[in-house]
C-alpha positions, 0 to 999 in steps of 0.5 A: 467952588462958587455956586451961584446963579452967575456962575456955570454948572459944573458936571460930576467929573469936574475938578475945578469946582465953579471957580470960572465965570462964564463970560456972558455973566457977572459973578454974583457977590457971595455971602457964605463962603467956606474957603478950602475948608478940611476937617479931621475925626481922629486920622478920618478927613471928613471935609478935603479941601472944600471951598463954596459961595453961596449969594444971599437969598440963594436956595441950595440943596446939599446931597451926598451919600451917607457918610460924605461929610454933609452934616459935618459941612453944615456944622461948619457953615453955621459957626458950630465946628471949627475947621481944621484948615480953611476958613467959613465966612457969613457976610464979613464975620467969621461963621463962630461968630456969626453963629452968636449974632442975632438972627444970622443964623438959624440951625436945625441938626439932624438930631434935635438939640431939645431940654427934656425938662424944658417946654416947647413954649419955654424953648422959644421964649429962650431963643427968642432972648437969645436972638435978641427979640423984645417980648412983642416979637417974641409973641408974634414970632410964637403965634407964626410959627405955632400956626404953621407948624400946627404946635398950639396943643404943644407949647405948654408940654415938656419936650421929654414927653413929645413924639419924635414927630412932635420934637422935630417940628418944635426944632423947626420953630426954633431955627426959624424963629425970628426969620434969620438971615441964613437957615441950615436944616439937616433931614428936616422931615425926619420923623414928621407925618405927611400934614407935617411935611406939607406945612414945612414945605409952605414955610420954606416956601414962605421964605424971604427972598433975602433967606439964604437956605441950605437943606439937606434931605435923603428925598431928592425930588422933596428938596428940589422942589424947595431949592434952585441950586444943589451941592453935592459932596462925596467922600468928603469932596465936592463931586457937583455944582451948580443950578438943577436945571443947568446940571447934566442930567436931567431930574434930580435923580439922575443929576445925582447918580451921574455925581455920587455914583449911587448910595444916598 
C-alpha cells in the first residue's frame, strides 16, 4: 500500500492496497516505507503483511480499532520492533538504525517512557545529547518547547512527582526536541486538559513542511484536522488509504466505519 498525494484513494473494500498510480499522476517519491511487514505475539499476528509509503513531509492519521496493530505498526516505523517478516525503511536506512540517527526520528508511545527520579529538565538535556544538539540548541530547543507546552514550572520537578497531564506533555517535549525529520505520536492527548490539547494542536500545526507525521488518536475529528492523509488498519491489515477528502465517505466519521465496521 502506497500512500501519498500522487497516488488514489483506495476504498474500504479494496484489496489492492494504493499500489497503482493514477495515470494523470506522478508517484510521489516515498521516504517511510514499511515493505510486507508481519509481526507475531507468541501464535497472535499482529501485523499480516503490511506495506505502506509515506513521502516526507506527509501528515498521516492512523486509526483502527483497538487491538488492529496500531501501536505495534508505530513500534515498527520508529526502529523500536523489529518485524518478523518484511522490512521498515526511513530514507535509505533501516528503521533500527534510523531510529539511533540524530533527529530522524521522534517517538511519543502510548505510554510515557519517563525516569521517575529524573527531572523533566534533565529528560531533555538528555535527549538533547542524544539527538546530538551543542548546549546553545540545547537551550533553544528547552526554551521552545517549554513555551509552548506551558512546562516552565515543571522543568526543575521529578517526573515521579507530575500529573498524568503533566507526564505527557514532558513526553511531547522529548519527541519534538531538536524538531526530527520524522514524528510518530500514539494517542498524544491522552490524559491532557482542554489548554493542553490546544497548545498541541498549534505545535503540530507548526510543523515544518519537511516533518513527516504519523498520529494516531481515538478523536477522529481532533486528527483529521491536524492531517491530510489516513491509514486505517483492521485486525492486523490494511482496511483504507488514501487522502481524507478523496476517500468515500464523506467526514472522517463515516470514512472510518465504511473501513473498520465500528469500534474504535
Amino acid at each position: 500500500m502506497r500512500l501519498s498525494a500522487g497516488y488514489d484513494p483506495v476504498p474500504p473494500d479494496s484489496t489492492d492496497g494504493c499500489r497503482q498510480a493514477a495515470p494523470n499522476r506522478q508517484p510521489v517519491t516515498a521516504w517511510v516505507n514499511i515493505r510486507a511487514v508481519s509481526v507475531f505475539y507468541g501464535r497472535r499476528l499482529a501485523l499480516d503483511d503490511v506495506s505502506l509509503s509515506l513521502p516526507k513531509g506527509a501528515k498521516t492519521a492512523l486509526l483502527g480499532p483497538n487491538g488492529a496493530g496500531k501501536s505495534t505498526l508505530m513500534k515498527v516505523v520508529c526502529g523500536v520492533l523489529a518485524p518478523d517478516l518484511g522490512q521498515a525503511m526511513i530514507g535509505d536506512l533501516n528503521s533500527l538504525k534510523a531510529r539511533t540517527a540524530p533527529l530522524t526520528v521522534g517517538w511519543l508511545p502510548e505510554r510515557a517512557p519517563l525516569n521517575p527520579e529524573l527531572t523533566v529538565s534533565e529528560h531533555l538535556k538528555l535527549a538533547a545529547r542524544l539527538r546530538g544538539l551543542n548546549r546553545a540548541e540545547e537551550t533553544l530547543e528547552t526554551e521552545r518547547l517549554s513555551e509552548a507546552l506551558n512546562l516552565g514550572d515543571k522543568l526543575n520537578r521529578l517526573a515521579g512527582a507530575l500529573s498524568l497531564g503533566s507526564r505527557r506533555q514532558a513526553a511531547l517535549a522529548l519527541a519534538f526536541l531538536g524538531q526530527p525529520s520524522l514524528i510518530v505520536l500514539d494517542e498524544p492527548t491522552s490524559s491532557l486538559d482542554p489548554d493542553e490539547v490546544r497548545r498541541l494542536k498549534v505545535l503540530l500545526a507548526d510543523l515544518s513542511l519537511e516533518t513527516t507525521l504519523l498520529i494516531s488518536s481515538h478523536v477522529l475529528t481532533e486528527v483529521a484536522e491536524l492531517t491530510d492523509q489516513v491509514v486505517i488498519l483492521k485486525d492486523g491489515r490494511l482496511a483504507a488509504c488514501g487522502l481524507w477528502k478523496e476517500l468515500p465517505g464523506g467526514t472522517p466519521q463515516e470514512i472510518y466505519f465504511q473501513a473498520a465496521g465500528g469500534g474504535l
